[in-house]
Structures are given as C-alpha cells and as structure tokens.
N, C-alpha and C positions, 0 to 999 in steps of 0.2 A: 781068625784071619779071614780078611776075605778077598773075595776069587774073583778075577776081572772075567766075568761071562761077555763082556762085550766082541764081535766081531770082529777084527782087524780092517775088515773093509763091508762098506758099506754095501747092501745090496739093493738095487734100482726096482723098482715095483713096475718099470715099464720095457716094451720088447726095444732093442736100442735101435732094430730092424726098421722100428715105427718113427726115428726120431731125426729131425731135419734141425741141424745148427745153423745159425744164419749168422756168417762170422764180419763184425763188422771190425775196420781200423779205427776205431775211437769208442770208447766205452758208452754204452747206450744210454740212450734217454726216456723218459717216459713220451715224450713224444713219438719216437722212433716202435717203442713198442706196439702203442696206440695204432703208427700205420700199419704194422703188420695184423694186429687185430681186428684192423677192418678191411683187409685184403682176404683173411683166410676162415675170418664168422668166428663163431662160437662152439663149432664142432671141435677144435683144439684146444689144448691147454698151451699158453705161450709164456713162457717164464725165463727173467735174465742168468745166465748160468753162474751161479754160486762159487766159483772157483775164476772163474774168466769174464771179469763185467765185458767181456767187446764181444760175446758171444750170446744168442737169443737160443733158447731151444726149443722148438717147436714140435710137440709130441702130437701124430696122431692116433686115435682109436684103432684104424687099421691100414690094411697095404694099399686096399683103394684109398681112401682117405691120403695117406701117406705120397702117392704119385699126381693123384690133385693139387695136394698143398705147394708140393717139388716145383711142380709145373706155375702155378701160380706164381709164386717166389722168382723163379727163372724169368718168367713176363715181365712182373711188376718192378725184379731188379734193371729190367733192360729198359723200359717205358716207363715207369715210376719215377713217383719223386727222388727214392733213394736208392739212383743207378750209381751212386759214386761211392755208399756208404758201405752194401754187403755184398754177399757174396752168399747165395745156399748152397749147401753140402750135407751129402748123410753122417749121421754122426757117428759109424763105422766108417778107420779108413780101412779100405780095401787094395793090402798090398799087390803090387803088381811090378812086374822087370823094372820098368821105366817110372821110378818114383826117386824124388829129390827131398830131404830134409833138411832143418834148418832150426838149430834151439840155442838157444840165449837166455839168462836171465836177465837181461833187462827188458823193462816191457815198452820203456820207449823206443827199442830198438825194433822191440817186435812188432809193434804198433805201425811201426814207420814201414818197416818192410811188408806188412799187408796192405797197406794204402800203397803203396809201388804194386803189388804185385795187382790187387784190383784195380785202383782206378788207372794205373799208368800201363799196364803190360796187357791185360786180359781186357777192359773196358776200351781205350785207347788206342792200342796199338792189337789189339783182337786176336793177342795168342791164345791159341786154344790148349784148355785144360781143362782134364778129365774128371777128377775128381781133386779139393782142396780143404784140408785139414789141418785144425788148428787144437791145444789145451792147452794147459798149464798140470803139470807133474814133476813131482821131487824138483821145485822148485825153479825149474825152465819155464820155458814157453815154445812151445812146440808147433814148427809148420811144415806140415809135407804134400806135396803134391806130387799128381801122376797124369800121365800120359799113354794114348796110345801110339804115338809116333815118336821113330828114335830121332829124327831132326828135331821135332819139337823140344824134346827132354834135352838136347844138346843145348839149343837154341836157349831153354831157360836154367842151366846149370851157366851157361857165363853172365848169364842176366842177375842171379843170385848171386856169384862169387863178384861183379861188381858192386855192386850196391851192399855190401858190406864193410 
C-alpha cells in the first residue's frame, strides 16, 4: 500500500517579507516582463505568478534590495510606460481596521475591477491607497485594499459597491 508523503501545501523557499507583486489588469506579456526587467537589473528574480497570469512577482535577496525595488516600481509606475498597467504591493496583506474586500470567480470580472480601481480611481482620479491585494484561492479571485483614513475607506466602499 502506498503512503501519500506529499505535503498538503506547498512550502516557498523565499522570505514573502522579500517579495513585491506587481498586480496588473490584464494578464502579462513578455513584453511587460522584459520592462520590469530592466527597470530593477538582474539583482531579482522576476517571474509571472503561476496561479494569477495578471500578477508579476518580484522577489528580492533582501530588505534593502526589497525597498529599492518598491521604490523603483512606485516611480516607474507613475512616469513609466506602464502607469496604466500595475500597480506594486507587498505580497503580504497586511490587515488593518480600514480594509475593503472583494472575490468573485470570474476573472473577467476581476480583471475589470482592477483596471477601475488603477487606472480610473488611484491613477485618474488619485484616491489614495495604502496597501492593494490581489490572488486567486479555492477558486475566487481575491481583491482587498486598505486605508489609513476612514473618509478615504468610505469614499471607496461606494466606489466598489458601484461598479459591481
């Protein structure tokens, strides 16, 4: 008889502390990689997330590294060619009072509401948010965001219950 030794979940070989998602509304291209690639060198490893093609994840070797990269990403989405496309976030969310959720399985759905919520809300109209997360688990597609102000968090809880 034999014995399933396999894990039940899979364990990550890297710190998640170290690892920056760059969540775009439309599933990436080798092109889109390529810019990131040469925005942040060869110090990173930059690979398309296996679970969520609209997700980039950018792992670095450390914390310095880590807040370089952040910062970079931050610039090059604002000034860059593709300020419409992402959005970086650490790939911990980090709950906090004032955070908004949002899952669906469909991913046209989810798709669409992150192209609202970067290019048209955060880009566009320059509501601020703190932190912006995104995956796919037990078959959703998962988006939450946080805030440190409770107008702001008001402000895009009827922004998300529209646009649904």
């Amino acid at each position: 008889m034999a014995t399933n030794t396999r894990p039940n979940k899979r364990k990550s070989n890297y710190n998640l502390n170290q690892i920056i998602n760059v969540i775009c509304y439309k599933d990436v291209t080798n092109e889109f990689v390529e810019q990131i690639t040469d925005l942040l060198g060869d110090s990173v490893i930059i690979r398309v997330n296996r679970y969520c093609n609209n997700i980039i994840n950018v792992i670095c070797p450390d914390e310095t590294s880590y807040k370089e990269c952040f910062n970079q990403l931050v610039q090059g989405s604002h000034g860059g060619k593709f300020i419409l496309e992402c959005f970086p976030s650490p790939a911990i969310f980090n709950p906090k009072p004032l955070a908004l959720s949002h899952t669906t399985s469909s991913k046209t759905t989810h798709l669409k509401m992150l192209e609202n919520i970067i290019s048209k809300y955060i880009l566009e109209d320059n509501i601020s948010v703190e932190e912006l997360y995104t995956n796919y688990s037990h078959n959703q597609f998962i988006i939450r965001i946080s805030f440190e102000d409770q107008t702001i968090a008001l402000k895009w809880h009827k922004i998300l219950v529209k646009s649904i």
